[in-house]
Backbone bond lengths (Angstrom), bond angles and torsions (degrees), N, CA, C in turn:
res aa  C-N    CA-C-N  psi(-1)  N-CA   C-N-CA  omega(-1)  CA-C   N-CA-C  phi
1 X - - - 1.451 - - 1.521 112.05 -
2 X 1.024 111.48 17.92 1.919 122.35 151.66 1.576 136.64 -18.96
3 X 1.510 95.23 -38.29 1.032 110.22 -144.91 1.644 114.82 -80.35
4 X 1.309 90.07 -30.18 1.451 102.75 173.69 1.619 126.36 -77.98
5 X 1.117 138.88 174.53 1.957 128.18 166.92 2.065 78.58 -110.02
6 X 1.874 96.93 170.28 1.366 122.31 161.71 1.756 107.22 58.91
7 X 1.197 97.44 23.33 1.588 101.17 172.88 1.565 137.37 -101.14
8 X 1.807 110.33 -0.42 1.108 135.55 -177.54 2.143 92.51 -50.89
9 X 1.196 95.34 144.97 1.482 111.81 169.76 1.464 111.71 -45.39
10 X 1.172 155.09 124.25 1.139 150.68 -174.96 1.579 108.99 -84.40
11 X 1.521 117.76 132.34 1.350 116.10 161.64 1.300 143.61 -25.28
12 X 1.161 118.84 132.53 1.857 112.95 -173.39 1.965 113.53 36.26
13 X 1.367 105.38 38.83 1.799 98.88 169.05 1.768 100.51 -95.40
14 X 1.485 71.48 163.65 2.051 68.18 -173.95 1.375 96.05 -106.07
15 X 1.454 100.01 173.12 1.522 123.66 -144.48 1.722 86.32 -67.66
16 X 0.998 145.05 -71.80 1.264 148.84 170.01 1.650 113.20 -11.28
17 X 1.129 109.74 -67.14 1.324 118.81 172.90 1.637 106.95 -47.79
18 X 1.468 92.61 -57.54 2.020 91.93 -160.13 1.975 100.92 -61.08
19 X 1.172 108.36 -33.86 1.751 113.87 -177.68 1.593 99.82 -56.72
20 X 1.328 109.84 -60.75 1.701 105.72 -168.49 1.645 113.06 -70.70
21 X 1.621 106.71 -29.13 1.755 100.15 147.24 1.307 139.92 -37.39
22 X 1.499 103.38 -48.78 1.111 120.19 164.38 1.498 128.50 -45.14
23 X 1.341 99.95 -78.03 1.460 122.64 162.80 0.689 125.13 -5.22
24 X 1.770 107.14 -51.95 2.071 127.61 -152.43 1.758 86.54 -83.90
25 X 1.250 97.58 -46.34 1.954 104.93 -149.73 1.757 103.15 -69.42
26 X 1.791 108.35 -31.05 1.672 93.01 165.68 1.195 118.38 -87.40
27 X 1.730 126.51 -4.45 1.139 111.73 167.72 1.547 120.44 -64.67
28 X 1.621 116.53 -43.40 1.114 112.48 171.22 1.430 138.76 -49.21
29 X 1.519 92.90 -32.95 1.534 107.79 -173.92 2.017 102.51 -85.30
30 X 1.265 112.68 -18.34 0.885 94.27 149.49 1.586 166.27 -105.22
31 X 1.467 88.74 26.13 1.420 136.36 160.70 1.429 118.22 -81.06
32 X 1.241 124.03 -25.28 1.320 125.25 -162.73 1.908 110.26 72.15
33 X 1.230 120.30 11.49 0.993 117.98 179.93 1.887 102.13 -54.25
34 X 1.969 108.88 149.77 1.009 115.50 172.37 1.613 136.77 -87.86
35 X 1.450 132.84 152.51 1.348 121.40 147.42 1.543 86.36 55.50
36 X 0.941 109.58 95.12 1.680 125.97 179.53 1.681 102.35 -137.37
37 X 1.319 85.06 119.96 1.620 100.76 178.87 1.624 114.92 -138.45
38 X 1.464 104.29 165.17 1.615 84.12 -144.84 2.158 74.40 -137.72
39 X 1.482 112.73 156.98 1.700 114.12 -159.02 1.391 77.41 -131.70
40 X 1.495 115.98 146.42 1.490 119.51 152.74 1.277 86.38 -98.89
41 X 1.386 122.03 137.68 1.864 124.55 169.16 1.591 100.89 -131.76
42 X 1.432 135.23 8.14 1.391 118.95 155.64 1.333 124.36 -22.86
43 X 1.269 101.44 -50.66 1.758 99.53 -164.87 1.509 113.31 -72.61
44 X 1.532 114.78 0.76 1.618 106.32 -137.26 1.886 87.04 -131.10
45 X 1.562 114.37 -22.60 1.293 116.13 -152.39 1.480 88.31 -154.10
46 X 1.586 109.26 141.41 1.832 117.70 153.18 1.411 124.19 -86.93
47 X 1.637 92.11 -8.85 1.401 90.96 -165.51 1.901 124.05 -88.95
48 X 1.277 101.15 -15.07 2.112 98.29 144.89 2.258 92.17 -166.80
49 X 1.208 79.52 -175.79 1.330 92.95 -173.15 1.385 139.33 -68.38
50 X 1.830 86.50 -51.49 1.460 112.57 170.02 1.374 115.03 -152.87
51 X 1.534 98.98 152.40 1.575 103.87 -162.38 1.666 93.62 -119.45
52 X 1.243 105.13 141.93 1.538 134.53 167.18 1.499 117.12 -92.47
53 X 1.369 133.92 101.58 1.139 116.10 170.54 1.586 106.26 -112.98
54 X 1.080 117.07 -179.22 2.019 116.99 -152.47 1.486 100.08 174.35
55 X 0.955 119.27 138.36 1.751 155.37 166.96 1.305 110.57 -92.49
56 X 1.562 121.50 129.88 1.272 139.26 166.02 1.860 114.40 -124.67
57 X 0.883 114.41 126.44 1.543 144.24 -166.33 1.430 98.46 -47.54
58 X 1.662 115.66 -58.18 1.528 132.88 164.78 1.509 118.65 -116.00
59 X 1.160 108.64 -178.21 1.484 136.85 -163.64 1.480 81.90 -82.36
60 X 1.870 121.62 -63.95 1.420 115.70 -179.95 1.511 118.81 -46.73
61 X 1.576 105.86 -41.42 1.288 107.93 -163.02 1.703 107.84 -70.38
62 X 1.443 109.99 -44.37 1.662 128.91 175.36 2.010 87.18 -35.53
63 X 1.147 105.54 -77.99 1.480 102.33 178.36 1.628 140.90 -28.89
64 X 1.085 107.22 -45.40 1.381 120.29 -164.49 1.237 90.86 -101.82
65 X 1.592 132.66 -7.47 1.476 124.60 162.93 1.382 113.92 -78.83
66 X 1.419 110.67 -38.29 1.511 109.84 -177.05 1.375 112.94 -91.10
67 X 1.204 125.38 2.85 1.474 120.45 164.41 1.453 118.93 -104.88
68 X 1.347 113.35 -3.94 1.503 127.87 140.65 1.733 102.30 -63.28
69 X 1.045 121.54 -110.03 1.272 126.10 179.22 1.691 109.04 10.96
70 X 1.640 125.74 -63.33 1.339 124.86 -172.89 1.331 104.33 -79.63
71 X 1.468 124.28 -43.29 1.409 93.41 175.44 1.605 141.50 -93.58
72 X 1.847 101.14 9.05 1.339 90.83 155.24 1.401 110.62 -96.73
73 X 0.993 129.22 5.89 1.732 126.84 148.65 2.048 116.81 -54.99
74 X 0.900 105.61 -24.31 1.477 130.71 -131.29 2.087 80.57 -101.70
75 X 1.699 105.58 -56.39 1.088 115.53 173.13 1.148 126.51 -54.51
76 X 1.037 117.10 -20.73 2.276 142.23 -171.63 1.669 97.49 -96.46
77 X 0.884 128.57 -10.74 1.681 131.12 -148.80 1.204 144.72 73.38
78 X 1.528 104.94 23.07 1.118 106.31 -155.31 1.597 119.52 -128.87
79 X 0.849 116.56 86.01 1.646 150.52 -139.04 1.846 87.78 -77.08
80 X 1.703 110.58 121.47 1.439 102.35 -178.43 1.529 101.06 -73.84
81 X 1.494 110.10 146.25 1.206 125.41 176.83 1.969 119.98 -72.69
82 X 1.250 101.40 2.47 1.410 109.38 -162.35 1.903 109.63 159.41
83 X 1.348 125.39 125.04 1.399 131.85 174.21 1.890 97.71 -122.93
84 X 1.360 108.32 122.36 1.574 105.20 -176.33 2.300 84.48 -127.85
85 X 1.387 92.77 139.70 1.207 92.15 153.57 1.244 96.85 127.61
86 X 1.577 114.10 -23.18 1.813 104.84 -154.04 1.522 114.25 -70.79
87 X 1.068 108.35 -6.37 2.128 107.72 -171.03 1.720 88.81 -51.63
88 X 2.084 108.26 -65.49 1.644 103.77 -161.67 1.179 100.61 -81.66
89 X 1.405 122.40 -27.62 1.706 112.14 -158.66 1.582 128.06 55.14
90 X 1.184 100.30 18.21 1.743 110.36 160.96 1.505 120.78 -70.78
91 X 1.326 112.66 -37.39 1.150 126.31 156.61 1.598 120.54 -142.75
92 X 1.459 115.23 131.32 1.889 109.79 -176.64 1.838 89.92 -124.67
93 X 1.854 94.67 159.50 1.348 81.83 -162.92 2.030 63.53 -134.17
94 X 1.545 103.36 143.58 1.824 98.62 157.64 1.549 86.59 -139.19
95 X 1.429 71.56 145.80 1.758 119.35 176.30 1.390 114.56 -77.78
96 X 1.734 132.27 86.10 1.397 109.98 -174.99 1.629 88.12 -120.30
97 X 1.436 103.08 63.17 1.598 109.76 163.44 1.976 111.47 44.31
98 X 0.688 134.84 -110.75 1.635 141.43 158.03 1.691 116.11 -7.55
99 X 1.594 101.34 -48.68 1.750 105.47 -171.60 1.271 117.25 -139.83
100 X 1.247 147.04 81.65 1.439 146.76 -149.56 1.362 106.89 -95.32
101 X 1.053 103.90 101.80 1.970 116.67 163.96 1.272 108.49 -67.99
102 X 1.515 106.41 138.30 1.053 127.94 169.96 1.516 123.19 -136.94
103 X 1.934 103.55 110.55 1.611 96.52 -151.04 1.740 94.06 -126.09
104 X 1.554 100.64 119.09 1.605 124.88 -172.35 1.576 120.59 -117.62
105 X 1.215 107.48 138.42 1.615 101.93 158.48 1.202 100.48 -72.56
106 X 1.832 99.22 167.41 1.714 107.15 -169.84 1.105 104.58 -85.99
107 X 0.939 150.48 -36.10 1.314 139.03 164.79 1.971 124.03 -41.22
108 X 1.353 78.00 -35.29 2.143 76.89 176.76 1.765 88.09 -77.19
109 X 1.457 117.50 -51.25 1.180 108.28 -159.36 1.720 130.84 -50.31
110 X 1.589 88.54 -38.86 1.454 116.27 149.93 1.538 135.46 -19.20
111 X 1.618 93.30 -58.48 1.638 107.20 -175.45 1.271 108.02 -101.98
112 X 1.413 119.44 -27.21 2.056 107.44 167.15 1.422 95.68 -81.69
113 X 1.315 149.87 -24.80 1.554 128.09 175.63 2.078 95.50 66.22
114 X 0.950 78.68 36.50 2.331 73.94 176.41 1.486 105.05 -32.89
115 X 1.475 112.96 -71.34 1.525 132.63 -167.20 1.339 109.27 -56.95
116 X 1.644 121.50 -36.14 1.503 115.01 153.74 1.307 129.17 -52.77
117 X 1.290 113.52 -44.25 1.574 132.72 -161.89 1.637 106.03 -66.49
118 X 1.623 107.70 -51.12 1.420 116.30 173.97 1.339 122.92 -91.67
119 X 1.787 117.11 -6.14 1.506 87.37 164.42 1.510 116.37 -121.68
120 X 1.301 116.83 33.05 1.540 130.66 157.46 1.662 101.27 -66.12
121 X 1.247 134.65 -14.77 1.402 119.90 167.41 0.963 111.39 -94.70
122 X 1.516 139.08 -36.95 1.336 116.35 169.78 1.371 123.52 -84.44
123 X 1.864 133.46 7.94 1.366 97.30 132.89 0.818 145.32 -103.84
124 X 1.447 105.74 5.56 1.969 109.16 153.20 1.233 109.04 -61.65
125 X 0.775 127.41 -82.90 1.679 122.01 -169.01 1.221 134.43 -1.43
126 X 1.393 113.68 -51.58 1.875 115.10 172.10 1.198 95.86 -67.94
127 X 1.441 135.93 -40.19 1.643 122.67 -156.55 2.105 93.78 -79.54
128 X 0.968 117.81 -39.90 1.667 132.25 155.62 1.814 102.43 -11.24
129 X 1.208 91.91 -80.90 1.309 131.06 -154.01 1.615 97.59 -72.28
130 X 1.155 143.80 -57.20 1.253 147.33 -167.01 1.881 106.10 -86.21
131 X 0.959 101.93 -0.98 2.115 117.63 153.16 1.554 108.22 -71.80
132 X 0.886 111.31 -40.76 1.916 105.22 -165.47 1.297 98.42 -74.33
């Protein structure tokens, strides 16, 4: 699992979390999905832990990555909470509660900037935090 940058196990996640991390990141890779990068957003969001974002070559390929993704989630027990995106498949996002993939051509990925969007809070944050 090399293949990706920002994929080291994240601090204090629980075992649950780090398994379905897991899960997500060889599903992708065994897709050939691209440029896979992975967000700790605890600090930033309640709404899951960590986010997966990933590149697909095509619209087909965007697809058949993210329906990999849910059902080897699916194999673990872990039933996606929600799949939005699949009509264009330019971008699909599944919901596996704990770790939310988010699987784009580069070009969409391009213009939402995800990995910008979510980690402008964590490097503000220490400079935040070391004011009080």
């Amino acid at each position: 699992m090399n293949k990706h940058t920002d994929t080291q196990r994240p601090e204090a996640v629980d075992e649950r979390t780090a398994h379905l991390l897991a899960v997500t990141l060889q599903a992708l890779e065994d897709m050939k999905a691209v440029d896979i990068r992975v967000i700790d957003v605890r600090e930033l969001t309640s709404i899951t832990d960590m986010m997966v974002i990933a590149s697909g070559t095509s619209t087909r390929h965007v697809k058949a990555v993210a329906d990999n993704v849910a059902l080897e989630a699916k194999k673990i027990g872990v039933q996606a909470l929600g799949v939005e995106g699949e009509k264009g498949s330019e971008w699909i996002l599944i919901d596996l509660g704990d770790v939310v993939a988010h699987v784009m051509m580069p070009e969409t990925r391009t213009f939402y900037a995800l990995e910008k969007l979510w980690s402008v809070g964590n490097e503000q944050r220490p400079a935040a935090d070391s004011e009080r």
